[in-house]
TORNUPA-224397 format. One line per 4 residues: their letters; for each residue x, y, z of C-alpha. Coordinates in nm, 4 decimals, padded with zeros to 6 digits. Each point is the difference from the previous one (the first is absolute). Example, Ala and Ser with C-alpha at 12.3 -4.5 7.8 and 13.67 -1.06 7.14 Angstrom:
AS) 01.2300,-00.4500,00.7800; 00.1370,00.3440,-00.0660
This chain:
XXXX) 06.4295,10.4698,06.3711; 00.3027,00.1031,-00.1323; 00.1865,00.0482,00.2774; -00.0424,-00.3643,00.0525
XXXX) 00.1109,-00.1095,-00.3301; 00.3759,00.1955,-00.0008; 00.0118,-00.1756,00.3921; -00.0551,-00.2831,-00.1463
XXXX) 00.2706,-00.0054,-00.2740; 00.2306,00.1699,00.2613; -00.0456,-00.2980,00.2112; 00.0014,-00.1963,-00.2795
XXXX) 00.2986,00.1023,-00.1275; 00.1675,00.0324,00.3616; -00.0498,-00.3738,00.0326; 00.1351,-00.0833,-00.2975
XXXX) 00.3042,00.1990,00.0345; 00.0565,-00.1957,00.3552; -00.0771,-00.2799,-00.0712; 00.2710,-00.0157,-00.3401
XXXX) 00.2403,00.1465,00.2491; -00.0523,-00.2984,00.2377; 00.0207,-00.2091,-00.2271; 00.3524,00.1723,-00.1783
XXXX) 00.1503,00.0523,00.3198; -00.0547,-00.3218,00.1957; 00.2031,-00.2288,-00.1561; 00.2594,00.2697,00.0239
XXXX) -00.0609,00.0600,00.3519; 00.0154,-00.4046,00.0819; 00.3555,00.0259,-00.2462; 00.1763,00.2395,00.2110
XXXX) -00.1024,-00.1802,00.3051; 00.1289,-00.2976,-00.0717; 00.2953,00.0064,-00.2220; 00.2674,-00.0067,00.3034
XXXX) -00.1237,-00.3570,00.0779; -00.1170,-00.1236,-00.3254; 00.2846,00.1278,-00.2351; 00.1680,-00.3430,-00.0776
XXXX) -00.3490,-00.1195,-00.1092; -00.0205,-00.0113,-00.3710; -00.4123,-00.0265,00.0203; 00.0227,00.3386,00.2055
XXXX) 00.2130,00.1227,-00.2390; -00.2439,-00.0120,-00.3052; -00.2602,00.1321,00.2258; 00.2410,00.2692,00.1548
XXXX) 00.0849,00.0834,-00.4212; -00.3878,00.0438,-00.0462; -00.1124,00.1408,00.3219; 00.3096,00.3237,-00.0514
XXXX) -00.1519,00.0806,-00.3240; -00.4245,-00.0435,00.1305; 00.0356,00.3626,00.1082; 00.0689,00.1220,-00.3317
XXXX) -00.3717,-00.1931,-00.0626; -00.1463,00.3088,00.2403; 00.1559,00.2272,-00.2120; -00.1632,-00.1104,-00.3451
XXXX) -00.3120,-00.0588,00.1576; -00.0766,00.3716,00.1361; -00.0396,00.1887,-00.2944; -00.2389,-00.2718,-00.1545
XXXX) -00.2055,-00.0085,00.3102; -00.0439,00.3358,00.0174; -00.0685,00.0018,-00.3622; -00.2601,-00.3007,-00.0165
XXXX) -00.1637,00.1999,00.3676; 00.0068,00.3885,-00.0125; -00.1435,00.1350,-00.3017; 00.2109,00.3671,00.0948
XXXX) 00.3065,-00.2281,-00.0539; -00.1138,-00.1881,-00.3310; -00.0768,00.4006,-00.1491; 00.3230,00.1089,00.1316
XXXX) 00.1746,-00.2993,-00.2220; -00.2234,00.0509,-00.2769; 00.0735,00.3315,-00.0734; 00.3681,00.0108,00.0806
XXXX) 00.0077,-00.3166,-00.2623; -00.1826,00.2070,-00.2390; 00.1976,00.2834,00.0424; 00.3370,-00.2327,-00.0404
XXXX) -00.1464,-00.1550,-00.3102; -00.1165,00.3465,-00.1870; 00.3810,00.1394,00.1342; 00.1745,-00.3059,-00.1802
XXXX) -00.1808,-00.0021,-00.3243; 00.1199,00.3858,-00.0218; 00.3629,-00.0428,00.0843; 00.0307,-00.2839,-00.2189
XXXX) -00.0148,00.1566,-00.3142; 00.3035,00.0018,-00.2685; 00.2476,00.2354,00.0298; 00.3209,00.0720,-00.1737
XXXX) 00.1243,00.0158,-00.3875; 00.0108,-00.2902,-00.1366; 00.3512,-00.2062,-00.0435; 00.1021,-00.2105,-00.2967
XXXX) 00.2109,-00.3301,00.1376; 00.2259,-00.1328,-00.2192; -00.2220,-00.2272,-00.2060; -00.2051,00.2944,-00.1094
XXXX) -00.3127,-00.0688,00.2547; -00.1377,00.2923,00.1200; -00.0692,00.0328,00.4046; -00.1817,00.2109,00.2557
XXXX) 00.0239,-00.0154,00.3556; -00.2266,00.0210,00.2297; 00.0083,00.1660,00.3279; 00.0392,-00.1743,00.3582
XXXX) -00.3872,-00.0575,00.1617; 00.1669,00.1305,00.3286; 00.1732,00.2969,-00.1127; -00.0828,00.2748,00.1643
């Protein structure tokens, strides 16, 4: 039924979600833990150097789950990206007189993508 199918991906998508932040936050967890006895180590070190930045992992990973699992998400992005992309093409259009430089080529300037 269908009811079935959107538990499915909501499980689905629950687990995966989890399990990425298990997986982020674990080596930062085990970091924290033991950096007061295992500072002077220069092996800990380089893992302590990877394991700070393994959360930022979690981070990245969220919006692609949720993207790759819940088809309300992938929509959402879809038509904010379309929306973005029809908004730039607009505002970049050329604006302005044009202005001679001093070796008699003529230029136009375009406007900023993100001007608003």
């Amino acid at each position: 039924s269908k009811t079935s199918g959107v538990h499915k991906h909501t499980v689905l998508t629950l687990a995966l979600v989890s399990g990425v932040f298990l997986m982020a936050y674990g080596p930062y967890s085990a970091a924290i833990l033991f950096y007061p006895t295992h500072q002077d180590s220069a092996q800990f070190m380089i893992y302590f150097r990877f394991a700070v930045f393994s959360p930022y992992l979690n981070y990245a990973a969220n919006p692609i789950i949720y993207f790759l699992t819940l088809r309300s998400y992938r929509d959402f992005v879809k038509m904010k990206g379309t929306r973005w992309i029809h908004r730039s093409e607009i505002r970049h259009v050329k604006v302005g007189p044009a202005t001679t430089s001093t070796s008699g080529n003529h230029k136009q300037e375009t406007s900023s993508l993100f001007r608003s």
